[in-house]
Each structure stands twice: as C-alpha cells, then as structure tokens.
C-alpha positions as CSV (number, residue, x, y, z in Angstrom):
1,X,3.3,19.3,2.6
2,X,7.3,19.2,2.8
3,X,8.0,17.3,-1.1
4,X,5.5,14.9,-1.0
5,X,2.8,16.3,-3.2
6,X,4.7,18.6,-5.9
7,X,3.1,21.6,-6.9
8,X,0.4,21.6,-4.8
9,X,-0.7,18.5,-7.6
10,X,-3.4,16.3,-5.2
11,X,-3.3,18.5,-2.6
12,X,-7.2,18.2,-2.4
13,X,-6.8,14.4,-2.3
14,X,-4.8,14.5,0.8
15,X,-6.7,16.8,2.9
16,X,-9.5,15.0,2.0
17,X,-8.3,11.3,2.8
18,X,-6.0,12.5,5.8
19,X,-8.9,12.7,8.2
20,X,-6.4,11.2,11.6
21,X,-3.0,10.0,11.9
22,X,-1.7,8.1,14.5
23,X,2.0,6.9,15.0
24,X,2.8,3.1,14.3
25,X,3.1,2.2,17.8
26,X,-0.2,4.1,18.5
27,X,-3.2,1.9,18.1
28,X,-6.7,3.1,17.8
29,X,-7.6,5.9,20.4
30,X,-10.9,7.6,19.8
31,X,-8.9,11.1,21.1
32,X,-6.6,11.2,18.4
33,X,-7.3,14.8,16.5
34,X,-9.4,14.7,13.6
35,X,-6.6,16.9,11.8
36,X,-2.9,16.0,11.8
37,X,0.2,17.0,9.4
38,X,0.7,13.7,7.3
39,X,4.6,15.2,7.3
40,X,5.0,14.7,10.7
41,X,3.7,10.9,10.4
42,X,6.5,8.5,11.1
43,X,7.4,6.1,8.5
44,X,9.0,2.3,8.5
45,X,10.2,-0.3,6.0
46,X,9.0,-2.9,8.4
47,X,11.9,-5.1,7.5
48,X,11.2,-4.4,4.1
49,X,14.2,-3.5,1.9
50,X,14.1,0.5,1.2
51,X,10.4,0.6,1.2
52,X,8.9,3.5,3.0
53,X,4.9,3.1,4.2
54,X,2.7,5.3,6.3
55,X,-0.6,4.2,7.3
56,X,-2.4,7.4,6.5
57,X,-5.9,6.0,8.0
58,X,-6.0,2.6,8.5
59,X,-8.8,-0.4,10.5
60,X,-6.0,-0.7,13.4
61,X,-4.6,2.2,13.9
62,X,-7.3,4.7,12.9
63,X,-10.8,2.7,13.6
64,X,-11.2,2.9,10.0
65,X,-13.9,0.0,8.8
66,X,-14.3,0.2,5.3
67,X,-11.5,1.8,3.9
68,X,-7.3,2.3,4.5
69,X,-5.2,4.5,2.9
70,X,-1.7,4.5,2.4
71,X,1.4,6.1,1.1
72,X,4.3,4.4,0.0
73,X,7.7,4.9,-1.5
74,X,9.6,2.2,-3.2
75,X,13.3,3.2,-3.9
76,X,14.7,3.2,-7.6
77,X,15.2,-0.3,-9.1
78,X,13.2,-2.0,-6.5
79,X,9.5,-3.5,-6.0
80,X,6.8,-4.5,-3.9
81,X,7.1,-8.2,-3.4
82,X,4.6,-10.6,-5.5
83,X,1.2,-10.8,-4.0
84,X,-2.2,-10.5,-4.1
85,X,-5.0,-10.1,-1.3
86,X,-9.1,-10.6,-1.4
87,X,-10.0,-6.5,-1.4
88,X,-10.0,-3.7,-4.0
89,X,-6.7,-1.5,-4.3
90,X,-6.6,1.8,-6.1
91,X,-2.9,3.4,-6.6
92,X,-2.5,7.2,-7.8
93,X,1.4,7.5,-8.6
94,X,2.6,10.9,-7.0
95,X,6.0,10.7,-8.7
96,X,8.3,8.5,-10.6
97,X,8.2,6.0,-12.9
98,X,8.4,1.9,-12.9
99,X,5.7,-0.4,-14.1
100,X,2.8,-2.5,-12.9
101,X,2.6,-6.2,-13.5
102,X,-0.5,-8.1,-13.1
103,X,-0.8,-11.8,-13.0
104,X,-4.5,-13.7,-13.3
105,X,-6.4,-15.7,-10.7
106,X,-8.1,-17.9,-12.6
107,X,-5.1,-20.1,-13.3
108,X,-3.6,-22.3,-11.5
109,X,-0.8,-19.7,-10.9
110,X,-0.5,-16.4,-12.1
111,X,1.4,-16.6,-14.8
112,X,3.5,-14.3,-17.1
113,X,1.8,-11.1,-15.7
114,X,0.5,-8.3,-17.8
115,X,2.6,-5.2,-18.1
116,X,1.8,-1.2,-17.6
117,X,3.8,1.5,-17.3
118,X,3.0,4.0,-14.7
119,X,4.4,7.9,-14.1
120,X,3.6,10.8,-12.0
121,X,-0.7,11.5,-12.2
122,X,-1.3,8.0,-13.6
123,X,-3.9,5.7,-11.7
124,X,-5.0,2.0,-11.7
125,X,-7.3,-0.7,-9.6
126,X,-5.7,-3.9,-9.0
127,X,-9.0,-6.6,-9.1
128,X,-9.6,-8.6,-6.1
129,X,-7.0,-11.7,-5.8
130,X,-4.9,-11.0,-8.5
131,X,-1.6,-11.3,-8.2
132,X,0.4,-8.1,-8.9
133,X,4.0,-5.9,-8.1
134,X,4.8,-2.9,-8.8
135,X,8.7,-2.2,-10.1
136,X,10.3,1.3,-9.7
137,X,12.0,1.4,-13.4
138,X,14.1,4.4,-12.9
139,X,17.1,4.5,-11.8
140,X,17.6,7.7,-9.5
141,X,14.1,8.8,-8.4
142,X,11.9,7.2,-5.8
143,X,8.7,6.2,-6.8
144,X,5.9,7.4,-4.4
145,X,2.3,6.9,-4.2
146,X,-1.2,6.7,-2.7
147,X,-2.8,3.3,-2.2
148,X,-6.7,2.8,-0.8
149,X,-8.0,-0.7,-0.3
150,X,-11.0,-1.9,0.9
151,X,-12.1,-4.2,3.5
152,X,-8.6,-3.9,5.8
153,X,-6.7,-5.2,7.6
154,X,-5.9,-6.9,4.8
155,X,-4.5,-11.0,4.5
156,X,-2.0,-10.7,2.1
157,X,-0.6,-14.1,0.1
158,X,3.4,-13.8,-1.1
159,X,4.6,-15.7,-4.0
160,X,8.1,-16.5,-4.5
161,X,7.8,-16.1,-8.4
162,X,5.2,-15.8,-11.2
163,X,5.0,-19.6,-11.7
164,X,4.0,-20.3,-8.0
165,X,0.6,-22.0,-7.4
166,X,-1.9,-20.2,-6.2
167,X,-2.4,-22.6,-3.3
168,X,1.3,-22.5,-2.8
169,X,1.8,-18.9,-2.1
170,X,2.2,-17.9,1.7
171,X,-0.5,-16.2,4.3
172,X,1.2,-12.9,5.8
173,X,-1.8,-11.8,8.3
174,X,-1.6,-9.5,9.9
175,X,0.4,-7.5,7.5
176,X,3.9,-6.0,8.9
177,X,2.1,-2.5,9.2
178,X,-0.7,-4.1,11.3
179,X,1.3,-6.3,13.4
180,X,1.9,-3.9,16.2
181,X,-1.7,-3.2,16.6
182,X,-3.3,-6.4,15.8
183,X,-4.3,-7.2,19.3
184,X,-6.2,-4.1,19.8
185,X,-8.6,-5.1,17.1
186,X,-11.7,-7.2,18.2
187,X,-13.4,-7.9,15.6
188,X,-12.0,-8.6,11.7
C-alpha cells in the first residue's frame, strides 16, 4: 500500500472500505472497477494549505448514498480549519500525533473547545454539529488518517475563531472535494 498503512496495521480496513475509486475530475460512472489501488488515487489540497485529501468512496464521485470515506493528511504544525457539519464523522489516526478540539453546539458559539490527544491506532466520533479541528502537534511527521461520515455530500459551516456565533459561521456547500462534481448529482 506504498507507506500509507505501516505494517500492514488496518490493512483489513482499507480493502474493506476501498470498494471504487475514481479520479477528482471523474464523477460518478457506474463502469468504474469495483477494485482499484487507493495508491494510485490522485490527491489535492484544494487550495487548502499542505492538506492532502482523497475521496476514497464518496456520494459524487462514487454513487455512494449513505456513507463517504476519506483519507487525509495534514502537514506538521498545521490543522483542519474550524468547523462543524450536520452528519456523524468517525477518524482512525494512521500515523502521527496532534490533538482534537471540540467545541459545543448548544451555546451560542462554541466556545473554549475540549482537548484530546490523538496518535497512531487512536479513534474518535465527532457528534453531529459540533464544532471541531484537528491540530498536527508534531513537528516533523505528517499526520494521516481515515475519516467516514454520514449522510454526504456534506454542508460544512467555517468559523473564523472559537468565539464565533454559531449563526455567524460561513456555509461552504459543496465542499472543495465535491465542487468539481456537484453538477452531476441530482438529487441531495
């Protein structure tokens, strides 16, 4: 799987979840083969600092209607931007290090968020529309790892800061990932 599962760690989880792949600029096509090398998958940062994603199976690109999975890489000393999004999200953390932080939805705005440390093996569920980021703490190793979420695509809400208003914080739908294949989808 060319260094993105080490030691053969979750390499039942990938060949179970990597059921099609499609390129970015490939939108749903019902003759895409039902097995495909997740290493040969191209990846983007959609504008996105030194963040790496690849839609592993995904609503737009895949057909998928319940379920997308992705797998991300966020560079050392960097994060996910503050956000939260009305579906479940499930991370496994395939290597590195950094910490989760997890604000609340049922104030005004999310506050001072919560704080977890997370390393290689470690898992966690974000609840639906809370506000959370995740922070690669260390300083020379990426930090890579598996999301699944339900109900995609997915309308995401940015905050500028932890003391935003929830009201305040800004739509991004469709999602960068999605953008190139939003068209194709009929129905959300």
């Amino acid at each position: 799987m060319g260094g993105i599962v080490e030691g053969g760690r979750l390499c039942f989880l990938f060949l179970a979840v990597v059921a099609v792949d499609a390129a970015f600029a490939q939108c749903f096509n019902k003759d895409t083969p039902f097995v495909r090398n997740i290493s040969n998958m191209p990846q983007s940062n959609f504008g996105r600092g030194g963040l790496s994603h690849i839609t592993v199976a995904g609503a737009l690109a895949h057909g998928m209607k319940e379920i997308e999975v992705w797998l991300q890489t966020v560079p050392a000393g960097t994060s996910t931007p503050i956000h939260r999004h009305a579906c479940e999200e499930t991370f496994v953390i395939l290597k590195g290090k950094g910490t989760v932080l997890l604000g609340s939805s049922s104030l005004k705005y999310p506050g001072t968020p919560a704080k977890f440390p997370i390393y290689p093996n470690s898992t966690f569920s974000i609840p639906v529309d809370d506000p959370h980021q995740v922070w690669n703490t260390d300083e020379n190793e990426d930090l890579q790892f598996l999301v699944a979420i339900s109900r995609p695509p997915i309308k995401v809400f940015m905050y500028d800061d932890w003391d935003m208003p929830h009201t305040a914080a800004k739509l991004k739908f469709p999602f960068f990932w999605d953008e190139e294949c939003f068209h194709a989808k009929d129905e959300l």
